[in-house]
N, C-alpha and C positions, 0 to 999 in steps of 0.2 A: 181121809178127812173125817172130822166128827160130826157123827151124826146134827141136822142142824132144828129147830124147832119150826112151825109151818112161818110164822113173822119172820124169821130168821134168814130164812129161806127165801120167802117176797122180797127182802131187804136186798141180799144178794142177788137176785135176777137182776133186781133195778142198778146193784153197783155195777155189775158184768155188763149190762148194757149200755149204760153210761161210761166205764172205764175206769173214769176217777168222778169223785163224786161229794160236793158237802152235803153236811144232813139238810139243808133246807131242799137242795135240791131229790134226793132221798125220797124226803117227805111230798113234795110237787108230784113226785110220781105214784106214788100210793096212794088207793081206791079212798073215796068218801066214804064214810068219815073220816077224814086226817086224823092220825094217831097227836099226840103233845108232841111238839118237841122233844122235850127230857124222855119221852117213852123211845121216840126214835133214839136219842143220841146215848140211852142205856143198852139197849140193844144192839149197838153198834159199837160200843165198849165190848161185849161180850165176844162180837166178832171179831175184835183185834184176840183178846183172852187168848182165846180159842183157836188164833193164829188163822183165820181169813180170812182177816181184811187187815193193813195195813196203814198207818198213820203218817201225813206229812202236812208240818206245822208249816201254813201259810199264813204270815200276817199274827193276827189272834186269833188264827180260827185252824181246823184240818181240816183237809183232805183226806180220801179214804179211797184205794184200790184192792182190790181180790189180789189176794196173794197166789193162788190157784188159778188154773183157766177151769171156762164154763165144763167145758169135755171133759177135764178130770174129775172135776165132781158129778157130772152123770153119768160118766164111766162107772166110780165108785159105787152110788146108788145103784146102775142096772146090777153089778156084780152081788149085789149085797140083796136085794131085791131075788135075784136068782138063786143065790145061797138058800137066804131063809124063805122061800116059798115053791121051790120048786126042786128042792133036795139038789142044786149046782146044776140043773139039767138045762141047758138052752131048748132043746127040742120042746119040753113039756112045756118051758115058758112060752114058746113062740104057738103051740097048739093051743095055749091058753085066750091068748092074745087075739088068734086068731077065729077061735069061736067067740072070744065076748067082741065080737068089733063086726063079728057078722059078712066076715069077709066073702066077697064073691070068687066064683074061680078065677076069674081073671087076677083079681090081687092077689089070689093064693099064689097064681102060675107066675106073676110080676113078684112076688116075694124070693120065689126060689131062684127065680132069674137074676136077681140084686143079687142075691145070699149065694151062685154058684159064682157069679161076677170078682164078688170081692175075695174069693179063693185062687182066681188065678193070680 
């Protein structure tokens, strides 16, 4: 999936959580100050563009659904994230992670617990 810009990105959390979604409603759910209209519903041209969201003519108006599910796209991003900042290494990521978050042993020992869990 292509990289998406940080608006881009809000846009899509709010269609993924909505499902299907028009820009008014879009716009409803983004932080004050509301962006214009036309700013939402350019940026959301961009996102059909760019083949992530998808158009269906209701009435005079569209509808907009993720062409994607939310997991594939954070799928992507962790992989891509791990690529360029941690030379492909899960381990260094997850040591990274783990000191900026100030983990205590307990979540450490509850991480490895999850993390040997989803190996059997």
């Amino acid at each position: 999936m292509e990289k998406l810009t940080k608006r881009e990105d809000q846009i899509m959390q709010i269609v993924w959580q909505l499902k299907k979604a028009f820009i008014r409603e879009i716009i409803e759910k983004l932080p004050e100050p509301k962006p214009h209209y036309n700013s939402v519903a350019t940026i959301v041209k961009i996102l059909v563009k760019k083949g992530v969201l998808k158009s269906e003519k209701i009435g005079n108006t569209h509808q907009y659904s993720p062409v994607a599910e939310f997991e594939d796209y954070r799928d992507s991003n962790l992989s891509n994230i791990k690529k360029t900042f941690f030379g492909n290494s899960f381990p260094k990521m997850m040591a990274y992670f783990a000191k900026e978050e100030n983990l205590s042993e307990r979540e450490i020992e509850e991480l490895i617990k999850e993390i040997k869990s989803k190996k059997s």
